[in-house]
BATI-915644 format. One line per field, with one value per residue (C-alpha): residue number from 0; residue in one letter; x, y, z. Coordinates in Angstrom, 3 decimals. Layout:
# residues N
seq <- c(NUM,...)
type <- c(A,...)
px <- c(X,...)
py <- c(Y,...)
pz <- c(Z,...)
***
This chain:
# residues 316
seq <- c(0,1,2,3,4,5,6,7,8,9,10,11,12,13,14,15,16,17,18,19,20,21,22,23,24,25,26,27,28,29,30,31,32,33,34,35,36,37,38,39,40,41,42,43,44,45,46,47,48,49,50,51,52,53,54,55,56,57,58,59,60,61,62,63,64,65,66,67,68,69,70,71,72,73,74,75,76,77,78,79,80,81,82,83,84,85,86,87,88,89,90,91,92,93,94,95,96,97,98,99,100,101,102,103,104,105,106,107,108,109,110,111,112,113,114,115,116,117,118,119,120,121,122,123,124,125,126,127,128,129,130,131,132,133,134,135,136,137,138,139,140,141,142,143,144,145,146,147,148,149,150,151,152,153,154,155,156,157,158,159,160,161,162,163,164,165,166,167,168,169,170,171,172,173,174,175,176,177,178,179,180,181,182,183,184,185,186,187,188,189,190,191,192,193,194,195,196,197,198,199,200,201,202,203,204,205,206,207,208,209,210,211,212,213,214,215,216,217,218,219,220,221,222,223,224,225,226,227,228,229,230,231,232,233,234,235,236,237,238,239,240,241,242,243,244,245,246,247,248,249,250,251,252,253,254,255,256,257,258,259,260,261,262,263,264,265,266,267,268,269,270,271,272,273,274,275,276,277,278,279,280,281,282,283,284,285,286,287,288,289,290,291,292,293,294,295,296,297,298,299,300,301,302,303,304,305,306,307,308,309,310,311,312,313,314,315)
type <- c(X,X,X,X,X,X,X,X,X,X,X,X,X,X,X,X,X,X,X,X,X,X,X,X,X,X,X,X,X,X,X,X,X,X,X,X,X,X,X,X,X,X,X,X,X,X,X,X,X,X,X,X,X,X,X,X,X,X,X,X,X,X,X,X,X,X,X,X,X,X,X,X,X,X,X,X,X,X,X,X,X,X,X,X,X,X,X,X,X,X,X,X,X,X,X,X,X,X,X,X,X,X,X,X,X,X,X,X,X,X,X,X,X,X,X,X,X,X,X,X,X,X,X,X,X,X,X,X,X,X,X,X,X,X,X,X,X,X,X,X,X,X,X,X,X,X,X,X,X,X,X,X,X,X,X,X,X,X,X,X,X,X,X,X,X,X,X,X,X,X,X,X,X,X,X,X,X,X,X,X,X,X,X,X,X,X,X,X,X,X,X,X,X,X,X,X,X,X,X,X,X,X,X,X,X,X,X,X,X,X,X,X,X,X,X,X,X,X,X,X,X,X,X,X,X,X,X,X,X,X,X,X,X,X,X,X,X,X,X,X,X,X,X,X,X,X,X,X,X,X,X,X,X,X,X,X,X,X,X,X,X,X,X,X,X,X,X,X,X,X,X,X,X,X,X,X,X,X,X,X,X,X,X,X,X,X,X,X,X,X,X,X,X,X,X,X,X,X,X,X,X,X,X,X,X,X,X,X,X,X,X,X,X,X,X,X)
px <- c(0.000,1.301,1.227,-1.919,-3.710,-2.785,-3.820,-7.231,-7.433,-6.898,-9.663,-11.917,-11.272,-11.730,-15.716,-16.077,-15.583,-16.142,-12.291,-9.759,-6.058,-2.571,-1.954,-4.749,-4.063,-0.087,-1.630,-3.935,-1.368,1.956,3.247,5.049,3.750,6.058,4.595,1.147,1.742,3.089,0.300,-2.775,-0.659,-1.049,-4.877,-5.148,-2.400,-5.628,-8.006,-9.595,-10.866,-9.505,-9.778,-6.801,-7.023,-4.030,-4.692,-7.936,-7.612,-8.295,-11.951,-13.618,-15.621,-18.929,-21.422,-18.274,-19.151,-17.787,-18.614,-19.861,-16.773,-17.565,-16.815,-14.109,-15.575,-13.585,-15.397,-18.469,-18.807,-16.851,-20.917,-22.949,-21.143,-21.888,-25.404,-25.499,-24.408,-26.744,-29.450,-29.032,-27.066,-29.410,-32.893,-34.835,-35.367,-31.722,-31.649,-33.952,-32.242,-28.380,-30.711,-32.203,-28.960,-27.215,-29.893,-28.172,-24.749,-25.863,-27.078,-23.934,-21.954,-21.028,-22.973,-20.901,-20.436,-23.767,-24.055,-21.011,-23.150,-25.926,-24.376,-22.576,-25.821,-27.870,-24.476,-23.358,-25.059,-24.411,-26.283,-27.264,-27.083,-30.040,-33.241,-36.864,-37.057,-33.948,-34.953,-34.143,-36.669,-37.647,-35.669,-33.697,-30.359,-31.341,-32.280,-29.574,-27.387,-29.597,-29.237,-25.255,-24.697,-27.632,-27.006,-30.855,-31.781,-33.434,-36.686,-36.753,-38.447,-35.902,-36.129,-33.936,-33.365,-32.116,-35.563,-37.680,-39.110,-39.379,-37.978,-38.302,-34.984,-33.979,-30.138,-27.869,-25.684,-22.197,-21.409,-23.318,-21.323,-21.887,-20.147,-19.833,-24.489,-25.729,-25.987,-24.821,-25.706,-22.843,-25.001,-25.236,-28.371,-30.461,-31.939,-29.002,-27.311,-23.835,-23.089,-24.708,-24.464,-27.785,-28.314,-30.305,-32.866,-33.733,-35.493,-38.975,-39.820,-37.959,-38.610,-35.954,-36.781,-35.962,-33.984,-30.384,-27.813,-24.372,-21.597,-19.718,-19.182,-16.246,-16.000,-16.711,-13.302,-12.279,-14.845,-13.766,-10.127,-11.450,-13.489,-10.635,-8.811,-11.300,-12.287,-10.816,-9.811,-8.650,-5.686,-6.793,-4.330,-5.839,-3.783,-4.999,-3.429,-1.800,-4.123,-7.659,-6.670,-9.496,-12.135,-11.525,-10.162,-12.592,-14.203,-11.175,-11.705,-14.817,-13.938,-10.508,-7.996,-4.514,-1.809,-0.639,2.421,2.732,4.693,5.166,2.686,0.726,-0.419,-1.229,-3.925,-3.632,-7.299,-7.953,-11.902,-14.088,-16.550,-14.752,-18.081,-19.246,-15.806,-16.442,-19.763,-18.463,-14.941,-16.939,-17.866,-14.172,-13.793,-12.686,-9.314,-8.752,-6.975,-6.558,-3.585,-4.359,-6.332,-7.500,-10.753,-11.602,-11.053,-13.663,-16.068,-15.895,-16.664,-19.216,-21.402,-20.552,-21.751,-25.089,-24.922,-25.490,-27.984,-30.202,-30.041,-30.406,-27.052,-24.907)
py <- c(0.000,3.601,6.846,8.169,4.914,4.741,8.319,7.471,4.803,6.644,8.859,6.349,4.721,8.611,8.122,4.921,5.740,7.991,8.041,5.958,6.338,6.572,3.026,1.355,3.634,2.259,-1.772,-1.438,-0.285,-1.978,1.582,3.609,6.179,8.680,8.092,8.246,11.633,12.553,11.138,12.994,16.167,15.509,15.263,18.333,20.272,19.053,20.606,17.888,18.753,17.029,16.588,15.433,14.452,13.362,9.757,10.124,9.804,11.005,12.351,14.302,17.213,16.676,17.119,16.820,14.926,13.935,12.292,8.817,6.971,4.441,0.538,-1.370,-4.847,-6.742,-4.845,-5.209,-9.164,-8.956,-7.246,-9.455,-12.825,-11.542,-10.842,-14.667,-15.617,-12.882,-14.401,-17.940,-17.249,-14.637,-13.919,-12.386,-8.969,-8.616,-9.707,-7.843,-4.594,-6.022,-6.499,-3.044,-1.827,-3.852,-1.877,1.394,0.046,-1.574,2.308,3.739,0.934,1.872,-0.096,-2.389,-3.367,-3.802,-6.108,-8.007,-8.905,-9.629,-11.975,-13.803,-13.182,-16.651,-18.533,-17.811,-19.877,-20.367,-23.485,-23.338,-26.266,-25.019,-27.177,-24.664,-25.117,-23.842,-20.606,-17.279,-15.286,-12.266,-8.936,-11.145,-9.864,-5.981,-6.051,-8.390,-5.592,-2.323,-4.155,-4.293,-0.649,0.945,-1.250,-1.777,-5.403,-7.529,-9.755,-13.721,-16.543,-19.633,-23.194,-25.620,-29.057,-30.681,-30.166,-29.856,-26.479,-22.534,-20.147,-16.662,-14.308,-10.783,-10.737,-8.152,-8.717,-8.623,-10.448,-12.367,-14.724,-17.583,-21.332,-23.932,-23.847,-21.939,-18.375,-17.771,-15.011,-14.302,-12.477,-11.938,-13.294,-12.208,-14.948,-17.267,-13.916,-15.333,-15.213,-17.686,-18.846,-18.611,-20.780,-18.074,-20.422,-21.610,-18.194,-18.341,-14.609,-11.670,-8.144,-5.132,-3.177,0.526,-0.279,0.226,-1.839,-0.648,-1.170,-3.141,-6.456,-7.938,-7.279,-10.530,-11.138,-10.883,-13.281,-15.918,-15.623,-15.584,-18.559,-20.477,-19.990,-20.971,-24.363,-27.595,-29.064,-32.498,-33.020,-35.651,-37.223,-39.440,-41.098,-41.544,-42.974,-39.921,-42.090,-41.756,-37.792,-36.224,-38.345,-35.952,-33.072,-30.548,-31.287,-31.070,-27.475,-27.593,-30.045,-28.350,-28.746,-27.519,-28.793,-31.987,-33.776,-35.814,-38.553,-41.021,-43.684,-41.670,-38.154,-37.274,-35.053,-32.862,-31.610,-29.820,-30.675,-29.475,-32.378,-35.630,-37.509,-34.868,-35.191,-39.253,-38.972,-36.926,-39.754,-42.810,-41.382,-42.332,-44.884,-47.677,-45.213,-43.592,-44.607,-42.996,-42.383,-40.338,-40.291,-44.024,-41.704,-41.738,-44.865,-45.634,-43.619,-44.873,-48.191,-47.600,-45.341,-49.013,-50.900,-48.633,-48.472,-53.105,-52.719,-49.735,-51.849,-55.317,-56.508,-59.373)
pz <- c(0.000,-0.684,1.054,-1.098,-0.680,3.543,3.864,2.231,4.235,7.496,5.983,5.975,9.695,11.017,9.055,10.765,14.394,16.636,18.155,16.425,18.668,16.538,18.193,16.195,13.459,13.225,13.975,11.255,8.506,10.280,10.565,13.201,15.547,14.043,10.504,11.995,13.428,9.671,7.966,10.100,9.816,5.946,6.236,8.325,5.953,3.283,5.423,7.021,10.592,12.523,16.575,18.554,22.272,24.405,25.921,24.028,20.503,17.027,15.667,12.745,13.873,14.621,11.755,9.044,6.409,3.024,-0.388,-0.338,-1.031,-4.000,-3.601,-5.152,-6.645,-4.123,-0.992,-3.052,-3.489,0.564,1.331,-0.679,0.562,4.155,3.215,2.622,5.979,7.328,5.637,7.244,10.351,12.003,12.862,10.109,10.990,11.520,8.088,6.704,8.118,6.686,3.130,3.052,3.476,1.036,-0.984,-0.229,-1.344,-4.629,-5.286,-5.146,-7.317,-10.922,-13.565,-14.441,-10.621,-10.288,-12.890,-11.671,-8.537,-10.247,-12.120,-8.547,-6.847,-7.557,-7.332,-4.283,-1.418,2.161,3.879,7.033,9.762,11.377,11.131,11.085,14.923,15.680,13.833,16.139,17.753,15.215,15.952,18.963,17.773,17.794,21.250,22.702,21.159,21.923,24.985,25.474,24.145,26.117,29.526,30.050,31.128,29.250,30.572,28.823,28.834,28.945,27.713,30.006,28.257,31.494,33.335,29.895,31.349,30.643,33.283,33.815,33.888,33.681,32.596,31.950,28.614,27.973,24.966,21.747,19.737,17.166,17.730,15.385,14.340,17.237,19.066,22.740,24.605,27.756,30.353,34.474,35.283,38.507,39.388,39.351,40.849,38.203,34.747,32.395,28.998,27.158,23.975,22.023,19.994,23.210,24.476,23.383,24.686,25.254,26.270,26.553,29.437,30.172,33.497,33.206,35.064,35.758,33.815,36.059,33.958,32.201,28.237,26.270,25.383,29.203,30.117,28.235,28.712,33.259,32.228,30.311,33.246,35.903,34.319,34.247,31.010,29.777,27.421,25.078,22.569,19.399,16.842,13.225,9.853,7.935,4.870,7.262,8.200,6.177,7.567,10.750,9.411,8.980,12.021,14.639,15.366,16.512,19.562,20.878,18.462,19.708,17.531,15.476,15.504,11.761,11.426,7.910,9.029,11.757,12.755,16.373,17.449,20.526,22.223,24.839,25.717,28.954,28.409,28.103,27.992,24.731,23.559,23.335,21.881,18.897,18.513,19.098,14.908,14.583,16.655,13.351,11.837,15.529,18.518,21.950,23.653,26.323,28.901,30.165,31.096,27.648,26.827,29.735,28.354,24.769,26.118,28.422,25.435,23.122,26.295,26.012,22.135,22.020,24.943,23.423,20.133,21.097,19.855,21.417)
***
């Protein structure tokens, strides 16, 4: 990237946020403080107003606006590929609101961009693991985030598969994530008075209140880091024919992969799992091209699901 194109670019992150500190700024483009400093005396030199605050950070003035910026093809087809994941992966007034605004850049693009998407449009799919009744709750996603900017508590309705029962709550937010087919919503709940994980196709009602909690709670990315700490985790080592690798291979990550160690005839596969007993359900899929090294545990449980497997089916 050049000077002209990382000046732009700085440009364009001063739109975007409200405060934007040279630290991020010199991250973002792998450049130094110093040349930071150069390049927003550039834009100002250009007579773009610009606000500087010590400790703070850098912002436009208020009310400044400029040009709409037009869209290469690249950032173009980068929007309409996330409108595809929007479109399965959310509840559908969130995607309705990502659509309508899709709208608004398709009206900016150049004529021959637009027909460039049209053309990608009906062959570009992204399939969703969900079945129908794991569908979201309309609009849940704008209020679990009105929620988490605003601080204002949020009243649900929870479905607990362990007692096969709803359950009334009013949690405060602090994070909303996706993993592997399914949205989680980190919160402190009241009733529980601790944090929770809520799986969000399992609230059947919701309701965002105008009561305002403090904002005393971890950020998302804290939480999990505190709660990787706190728990207890098994090291779980499975070895698997270098030949039989891509029978497991896409699916590794989603169970605690932590590293490999290949060898000619074998490659060894290094978890680190929370749920031993989940952990088994998902290798007993394997359980013909993989074999366990570590821990006996396993190996126990693996046996005693095969145990359950002959009786539940009737086989000697």
């Amino acid at each position: 990237m050049n000077r002209l194109e990382r000046i732009s670019s700085i440009l364009i992150q001063l739109q975007s946020r409200p405060v934007i500190t040279a630290q991020q700024i010199a991250n973002q483009f792998d450049i130094s403080l110093r040349t930071v400093y150069r390049d927003i005396r550039t834009l100002e030199e250009a007579g773009i107003p610009i606000i500087g605050n010590v400790g703070v950070g850098y912002s436009l003035i208020d009310g400044y606006k400029l040009p709409p910026l037009m869209f290469t093809r690249e950032e173009a087809i980068a929007f309409l590929t996330a409108e595809k994941f929007i479109e399965n992966l959310t509840d559908a007034k969130n995607a309705q609101h990502y659509s309508s605004g899709m709208n608004k850049v398709r009206a900016v693009l150049r004529q021959v961009e637009k027909n460039y998407l049209a053309n990608v449009d009906d062959n570009l799919k992204v399939f969703s693991n969900n079945n129908p009744d794991k569908d979201l709750p309309a609009d849940i996603t704008q209020c679990i985030l009105q929620s988490i900017s605003g601080h204002k508590v949020i009243h649900i309705e929870y479905f607990a598969p362990e007692s096969q029962s709803l359950s009334q709550r009013d949690i405060e937010p602090i994070g909303y994530f996706h993993s592997i087919s399914n949205w989680y919503l980190i919160a402190f709940c009241r009733t529980r008075k601790d944090y929770r994980s809520f799986r969000v196709d399992r609230i059947k009602n919701f309701k965002l209140t105008d009561e305002v909690f403090s904002d005393i709670h971890p950020s998302l990315d804290e939480f999990i880091k505190k709660h990787k700490q706190l728990s207890s985790h098994t090291e779980v080592i499975i070895r698997i024919k270098t030949s039989n690798l891509h029978n497991i291979y896409n699916y590794k990550h989603y169970h605690g992969w932590v590293k490999q160690v290949d060898n000619k005839e074998h490659t060894d596969l290094y978890f680190s799992t929370f749920n031993l007993n989940s952990f088994a359900r998902w290798l007993i899929s394997y359980a013909d091209v993989a074999q366990i090294i570590s821990p006996e545990s396993l190996k126990e449980n693996i046996s005693l699901l095969i145990d359950q497997i002959k009786v539940k089916q009737d086989i000697k």
